[in-house]
C-alpha positions in Angstrom: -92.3 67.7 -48.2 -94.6 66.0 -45.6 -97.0 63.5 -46.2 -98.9 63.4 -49.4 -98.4 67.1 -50.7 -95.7 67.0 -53.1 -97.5 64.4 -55.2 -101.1 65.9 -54.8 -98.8 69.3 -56.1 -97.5 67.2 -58.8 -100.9 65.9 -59.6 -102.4 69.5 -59.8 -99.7 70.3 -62.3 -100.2 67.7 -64.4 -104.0 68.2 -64.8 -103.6 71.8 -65.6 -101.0 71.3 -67.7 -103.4 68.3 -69.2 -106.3 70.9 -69.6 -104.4 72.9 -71.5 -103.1 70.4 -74.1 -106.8 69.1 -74.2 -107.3 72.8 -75.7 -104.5 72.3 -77.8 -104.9 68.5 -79.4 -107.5 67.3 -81.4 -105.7 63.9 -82.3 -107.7 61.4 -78.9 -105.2 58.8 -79.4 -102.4 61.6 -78.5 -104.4 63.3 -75.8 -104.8 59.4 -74.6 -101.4 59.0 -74.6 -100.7 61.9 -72.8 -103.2 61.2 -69.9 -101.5 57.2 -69.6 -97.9 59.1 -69.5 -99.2 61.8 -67.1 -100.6 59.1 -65.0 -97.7 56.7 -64.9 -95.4 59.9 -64.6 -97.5 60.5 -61.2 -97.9 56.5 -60.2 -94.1 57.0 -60.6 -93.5 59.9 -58.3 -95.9 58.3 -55.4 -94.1 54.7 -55.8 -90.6 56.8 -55.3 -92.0 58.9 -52.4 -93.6 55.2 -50.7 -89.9 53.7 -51.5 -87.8 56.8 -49.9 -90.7 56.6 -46.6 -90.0 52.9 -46.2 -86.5 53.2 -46.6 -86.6 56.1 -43.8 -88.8 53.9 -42.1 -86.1 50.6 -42.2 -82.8 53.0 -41.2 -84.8 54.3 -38.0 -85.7 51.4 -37.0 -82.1 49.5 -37.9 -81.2 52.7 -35.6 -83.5 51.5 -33.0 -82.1 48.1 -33.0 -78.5 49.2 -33.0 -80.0 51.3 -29.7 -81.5 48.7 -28.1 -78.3 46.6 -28.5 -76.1 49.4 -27.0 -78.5 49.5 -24.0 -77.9 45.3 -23.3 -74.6 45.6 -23.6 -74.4 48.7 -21.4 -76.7 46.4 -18.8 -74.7 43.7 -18.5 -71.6 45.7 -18.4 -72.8 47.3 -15.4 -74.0 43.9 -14.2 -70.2 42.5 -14.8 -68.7 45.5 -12.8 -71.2 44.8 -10.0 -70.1 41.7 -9.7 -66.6 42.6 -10.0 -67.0 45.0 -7.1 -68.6 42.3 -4.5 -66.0 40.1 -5.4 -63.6 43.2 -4.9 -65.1 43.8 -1.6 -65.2 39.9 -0.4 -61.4 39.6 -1.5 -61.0 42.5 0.8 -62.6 40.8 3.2 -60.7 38.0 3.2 -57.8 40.6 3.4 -58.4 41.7 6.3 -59.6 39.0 8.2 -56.3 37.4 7.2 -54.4 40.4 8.3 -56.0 40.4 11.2 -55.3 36.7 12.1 -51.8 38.0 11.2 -51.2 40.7 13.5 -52.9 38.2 16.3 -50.1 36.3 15.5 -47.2 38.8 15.9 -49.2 40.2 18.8 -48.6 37.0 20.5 -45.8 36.4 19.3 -44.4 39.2 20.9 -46.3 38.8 24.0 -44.7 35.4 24.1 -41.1 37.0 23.3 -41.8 39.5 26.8 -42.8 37.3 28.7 -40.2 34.5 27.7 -37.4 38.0 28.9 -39.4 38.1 32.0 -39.4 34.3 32.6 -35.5 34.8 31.5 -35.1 37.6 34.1 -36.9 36.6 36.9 -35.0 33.1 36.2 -31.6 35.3 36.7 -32.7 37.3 39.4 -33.6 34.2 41.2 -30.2 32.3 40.5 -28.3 35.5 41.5 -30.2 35.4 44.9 -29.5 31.7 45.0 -25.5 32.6 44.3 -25.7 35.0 47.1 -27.2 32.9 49.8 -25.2 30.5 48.7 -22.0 32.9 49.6 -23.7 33.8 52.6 -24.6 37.3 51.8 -28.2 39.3 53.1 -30.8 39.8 50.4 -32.5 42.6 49.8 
């Protein structure tokens, strides 16, 4: 039940229950013992609904705690795997920067390779012009 109703219920019951024995008893130190039980009976039943309301109110807020702690952890995890990702990115970075300092290199490398067979060639087609001269025949 909610709130205070099942013990102002129980309470109801009891005095009912307590004027009907007052009918019943003539003995007071009986009826007086009756009252003390009812009471304590019903001092009883309010201590055990305070006890079951804390303990409700303990396990939602241990729940709240284990919550809370879920949500940090979540937070920094996604802090963790930001900074995983920019060093991701930088490391790429560095990547390509270093493949592009690469391919410069083969580009030039090969630019140095043609032009070292075009040095080559023009260096034959010169001493072949040189041979025929040299035999005394008409260049072209």
């Amino acid at each position: 039940m909610h709130g205070t109703a099942e013990p102002k219920a129980f309470l109801r019951g009891i005095t009912s229950k307590m004027d009907r024995e007052v009918f019943e008893t003539y003995d007071d130190d009986a009826l007086e013992n009756r009252i003390l039980r009812s009471s304590l009976t019903a001092c009883i039943a309010l201590g055990e609904q305070a006890r079951r309301r804390e303990e409700r109110r303990l396990h939602e807020a241990a729940q709240d705690k284990k919550v809370e702690g879920l949500i940090r952890k979540n937070s920094e995890a996604v802090k963790h795997a930001a900074q995983l990702e920019e060093a991701l990115r930088e490391a790429a970075a560095e990547k390509a920067k270093a493949d592009g300092i690469a391919e410069g290199k083969a580009e030039a490398e090969r630019a140095a390779a043609e032009a070292a067979k075009k040095a080559a060639d023009e260096a034959q087609t010169a001493k072949e012009r040189a041979a025929a001269e040299a035999r005394g025949e008409a260049v072209a």
